[in-house]
C-alpha positions as CSV (number, residue, x, y, z in Angstrom):
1,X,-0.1,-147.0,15.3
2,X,-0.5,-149.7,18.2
3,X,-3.6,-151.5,18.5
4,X,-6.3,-151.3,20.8
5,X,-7.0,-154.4,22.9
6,X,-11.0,-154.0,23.1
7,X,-10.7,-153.4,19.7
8,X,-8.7,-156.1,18.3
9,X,-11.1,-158.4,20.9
10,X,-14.0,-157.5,18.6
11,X,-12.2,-157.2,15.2
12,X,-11.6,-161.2,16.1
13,X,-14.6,-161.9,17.4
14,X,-16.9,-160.5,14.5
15,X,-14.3,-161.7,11.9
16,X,-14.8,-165.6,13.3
17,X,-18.6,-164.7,13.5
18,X,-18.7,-163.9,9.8
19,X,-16.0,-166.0,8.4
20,X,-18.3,-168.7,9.9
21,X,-20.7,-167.8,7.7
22,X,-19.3,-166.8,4.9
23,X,-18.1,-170.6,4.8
24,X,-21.7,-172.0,4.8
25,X,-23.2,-169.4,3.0
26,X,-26.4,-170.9,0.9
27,X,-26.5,-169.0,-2.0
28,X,-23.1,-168.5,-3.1
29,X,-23.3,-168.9,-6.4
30,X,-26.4,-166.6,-6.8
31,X,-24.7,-164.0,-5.2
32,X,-21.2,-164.1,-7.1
33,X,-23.0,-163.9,-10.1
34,X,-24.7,-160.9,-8.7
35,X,-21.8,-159.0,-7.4
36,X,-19.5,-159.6,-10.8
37,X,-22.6,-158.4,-12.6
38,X,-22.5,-155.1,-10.3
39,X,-18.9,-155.1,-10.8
40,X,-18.8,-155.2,-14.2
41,X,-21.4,-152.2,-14.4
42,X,-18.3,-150.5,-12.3
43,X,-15.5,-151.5,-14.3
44,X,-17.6,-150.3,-17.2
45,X,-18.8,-146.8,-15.3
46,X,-15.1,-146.2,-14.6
47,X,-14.4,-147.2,-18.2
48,X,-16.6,-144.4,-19.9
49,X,-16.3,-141.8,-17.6
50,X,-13.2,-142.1,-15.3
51,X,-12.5,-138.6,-14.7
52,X,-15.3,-138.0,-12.3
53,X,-14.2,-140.6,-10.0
54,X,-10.5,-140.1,-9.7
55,X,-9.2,-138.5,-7.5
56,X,-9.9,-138.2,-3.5
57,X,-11.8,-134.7,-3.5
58,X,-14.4,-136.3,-6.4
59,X,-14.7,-139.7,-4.7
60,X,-15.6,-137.3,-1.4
61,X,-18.2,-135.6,-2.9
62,X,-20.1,-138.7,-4.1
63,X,-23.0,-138.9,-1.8
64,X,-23.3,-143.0,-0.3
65,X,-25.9,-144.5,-2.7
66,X,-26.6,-148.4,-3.8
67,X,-27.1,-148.8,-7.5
68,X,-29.2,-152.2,-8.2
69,X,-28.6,-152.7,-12.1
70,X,-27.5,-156.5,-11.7
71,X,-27.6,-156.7,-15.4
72,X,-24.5,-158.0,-16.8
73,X,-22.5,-156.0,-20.0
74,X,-23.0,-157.7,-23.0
75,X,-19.5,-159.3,-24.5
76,X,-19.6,-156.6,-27.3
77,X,-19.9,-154.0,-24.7
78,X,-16.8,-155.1,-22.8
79,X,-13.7,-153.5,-24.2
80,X,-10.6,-154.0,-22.9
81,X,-8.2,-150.3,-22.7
82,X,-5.2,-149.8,-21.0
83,X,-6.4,-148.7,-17.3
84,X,-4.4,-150.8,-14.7
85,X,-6.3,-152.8,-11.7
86,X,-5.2,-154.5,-8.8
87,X,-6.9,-157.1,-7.3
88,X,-6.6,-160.5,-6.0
89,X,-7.4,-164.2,-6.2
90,X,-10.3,-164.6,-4.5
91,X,-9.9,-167.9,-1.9
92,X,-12.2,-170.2,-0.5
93,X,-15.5,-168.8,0.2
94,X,-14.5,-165.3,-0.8
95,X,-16.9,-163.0,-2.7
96,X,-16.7,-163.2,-6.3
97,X,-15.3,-166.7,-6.4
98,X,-13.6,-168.4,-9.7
99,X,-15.3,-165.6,-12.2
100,X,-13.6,-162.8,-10.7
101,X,-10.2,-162.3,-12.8
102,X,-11.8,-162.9,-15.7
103,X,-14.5,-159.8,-15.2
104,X,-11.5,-158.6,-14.5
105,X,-9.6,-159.3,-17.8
106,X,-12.3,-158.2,-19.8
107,X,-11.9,-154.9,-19.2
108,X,-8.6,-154.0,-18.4
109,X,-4.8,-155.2,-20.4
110,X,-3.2,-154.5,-17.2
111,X,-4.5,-156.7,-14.0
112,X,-1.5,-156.8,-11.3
113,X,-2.0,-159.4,-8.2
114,X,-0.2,-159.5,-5.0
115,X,2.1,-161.8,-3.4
116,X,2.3,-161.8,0.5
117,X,5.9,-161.0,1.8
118,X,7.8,-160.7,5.4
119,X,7.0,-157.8,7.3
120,X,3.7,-157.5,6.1
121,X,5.2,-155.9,2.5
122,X,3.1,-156.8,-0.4
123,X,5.0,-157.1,-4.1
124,X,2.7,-157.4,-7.5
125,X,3.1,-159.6,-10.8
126,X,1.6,-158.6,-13.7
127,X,-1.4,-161.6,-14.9
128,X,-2.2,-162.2,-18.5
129,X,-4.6,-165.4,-17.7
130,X,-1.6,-167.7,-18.7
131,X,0.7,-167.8,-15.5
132,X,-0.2,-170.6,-13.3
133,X,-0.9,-169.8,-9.3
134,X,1.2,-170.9,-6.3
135,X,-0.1,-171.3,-3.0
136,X,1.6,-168.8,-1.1
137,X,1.8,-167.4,3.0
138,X,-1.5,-168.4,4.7
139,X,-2.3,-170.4,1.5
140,X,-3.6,-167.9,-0.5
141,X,-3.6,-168.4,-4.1
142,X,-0.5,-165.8,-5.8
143,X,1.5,-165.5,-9.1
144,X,4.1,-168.0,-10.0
145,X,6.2,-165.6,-11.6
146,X,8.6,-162.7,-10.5
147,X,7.0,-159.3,-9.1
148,X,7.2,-156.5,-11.2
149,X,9.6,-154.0,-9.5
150,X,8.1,-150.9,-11.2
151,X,4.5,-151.3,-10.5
152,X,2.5,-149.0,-7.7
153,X,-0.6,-149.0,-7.2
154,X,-0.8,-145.3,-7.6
155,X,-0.8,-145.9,-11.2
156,X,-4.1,-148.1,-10.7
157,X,-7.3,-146.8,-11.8
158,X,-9.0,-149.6,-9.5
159,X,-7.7,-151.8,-6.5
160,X,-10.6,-154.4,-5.3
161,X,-9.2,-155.3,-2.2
162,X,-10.2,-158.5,0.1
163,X,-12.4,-157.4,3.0
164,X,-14.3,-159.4,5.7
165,X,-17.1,-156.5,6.4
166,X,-17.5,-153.3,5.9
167,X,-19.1,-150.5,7.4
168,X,-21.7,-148.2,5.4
169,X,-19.2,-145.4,5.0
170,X,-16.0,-147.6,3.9
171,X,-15.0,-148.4,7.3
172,X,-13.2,-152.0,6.4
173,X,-12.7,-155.1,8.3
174,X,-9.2,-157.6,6.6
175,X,-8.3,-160.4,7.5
176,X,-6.0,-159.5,10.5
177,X,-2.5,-159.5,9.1
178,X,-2.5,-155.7,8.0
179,X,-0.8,-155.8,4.6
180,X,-4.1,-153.6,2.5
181,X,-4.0,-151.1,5.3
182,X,-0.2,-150.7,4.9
183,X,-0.5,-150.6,1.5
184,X,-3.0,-148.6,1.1
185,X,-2.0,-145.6,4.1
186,X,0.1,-143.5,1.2
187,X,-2.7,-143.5,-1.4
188,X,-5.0,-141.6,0.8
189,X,-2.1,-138.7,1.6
190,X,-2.1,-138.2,-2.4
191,X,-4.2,-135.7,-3.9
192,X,-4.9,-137.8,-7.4
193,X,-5.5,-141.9,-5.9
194,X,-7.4,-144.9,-7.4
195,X,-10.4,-145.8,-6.7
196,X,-10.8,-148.5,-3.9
197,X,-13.2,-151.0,-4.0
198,X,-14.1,-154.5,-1.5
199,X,-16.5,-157.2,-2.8
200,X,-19.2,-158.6,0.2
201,X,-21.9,-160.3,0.5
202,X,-25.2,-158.2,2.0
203,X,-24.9,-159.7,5.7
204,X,-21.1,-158.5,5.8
205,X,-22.2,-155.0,5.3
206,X,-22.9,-154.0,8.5
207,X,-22.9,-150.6,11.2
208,X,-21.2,-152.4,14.3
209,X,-17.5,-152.5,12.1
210,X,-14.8,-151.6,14.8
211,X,-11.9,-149.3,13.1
212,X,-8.9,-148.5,15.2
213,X,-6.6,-145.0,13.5
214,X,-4.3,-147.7,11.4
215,X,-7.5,-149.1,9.2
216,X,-8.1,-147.8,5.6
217,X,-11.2,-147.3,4.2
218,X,-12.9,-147.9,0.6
219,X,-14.8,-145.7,-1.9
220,X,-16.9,-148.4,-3.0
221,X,-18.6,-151.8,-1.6
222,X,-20.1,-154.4,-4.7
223,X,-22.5,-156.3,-3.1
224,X,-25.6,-159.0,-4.3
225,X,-27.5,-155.8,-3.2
226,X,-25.7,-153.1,-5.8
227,X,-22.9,-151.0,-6.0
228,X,-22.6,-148.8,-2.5
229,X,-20.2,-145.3,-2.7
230,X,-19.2,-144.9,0.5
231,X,-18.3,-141.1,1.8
232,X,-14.4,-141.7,1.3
């Protein structure tokens, strides 16, 4: 779908605005902690009782709420199963910094990360922990080792996907180059999907989010503030 000029204008101006601050954010660390915390009350949610939340007609009928438990699962609670996640490394000043693929790993034998390819195509490699990271397009951290040609993320029971903002009701802001929203467009035709989350800090979720047709939204936001399930 072709982009809307005005649009784009204020996609770019409101992702240098944040990105800005994002990068001189004061309380980084605090808030990391915070948002794996809420993440890990997620991951453990999904976990215990996944069938209510798979699916796009029982992610629909959730009604938006924030969930404020920031207390983190104890290790004898974490239990790792076979559900598969995708995610990614987070870079920079990113929410969720150097802790994230390790929440991660606790609770899932299956974590698949992408690797940026030409024409805005994504491919995923499997991560155990072990593999060592390459800088990859744009310099974003990526697996070293070769993508696994079988893997969709269809067969995900989470994706945490990168987001600059978000909007209350899962309207997401990237980074520009359009690879989530491509990846993501056939997941939301499908009548049994993953759930799709986006990690923020408080500031970045925000009502003044420009969408154009093209952008896909989330089901969830995990923020220092709590867990928000957006109408998606």
């Amino acid at each position: 779908m072709p982009h809307t000029p005005h649009s784009t204008a204020k996609k770019a101006q409101l992702r240098h605005y944040l990105l800005n601050q994002r990068a001189n954010h004061p309380h980084r660390l605090r808030d990391d902690a915070a948002i794996i915390a809420h993440l890990r009350t997620l991951l453990a949610t999904l976990h215990s009782d996944g069938d209510r939340f798979l699916g796009t007609n029982k992610v629909s009928q959730i009604t938006p709420k924030i969930t404020s438990d920031t207390s983190p699962c104890k290790t004898s609670d974490r239990t790792a199963d076979s559900s598969r996640v995708a995610a990614y490394v987070p870079h920079g000043s990113e929410p969720g910094g150097d802790t994230l693929l390790a929440a991660l790993m606790d609770y899932t034998s299956e974590l698949y990360l992408p690797c940026a390819g030409p024409a805005g195509q994504m491919t995923w490699t499997r991560h155990d922990g072990t593999q060592p990271l390459r800088t990859g397009r744009y310099g974003i951290p990526e697996p070293s080792s070769d993508p696994d040609p079988t893997f969709t993320l269809e067969g995900c029971t989470l994706i945490v996907a990168p987001a600059v903002a978000c909007s209350p009701t899962g309207q997401r802001l990237g980074k520009g180059g359009g690879y989530y929203d491509r990846a993501l467009a056939p997941l939301y035709a499908a009548s049994h999907r993953p759930v799709v989350s986006t990690l923020l800090y408080n500031n970045e979720v925000r009502d003044d989010v420009p969408t154009e047709p093209h952008d896909m939204p989330v089901d969830v936001i995990i923020c220092p503030q709590g867990i928000i399930w957006t109408n998606h």
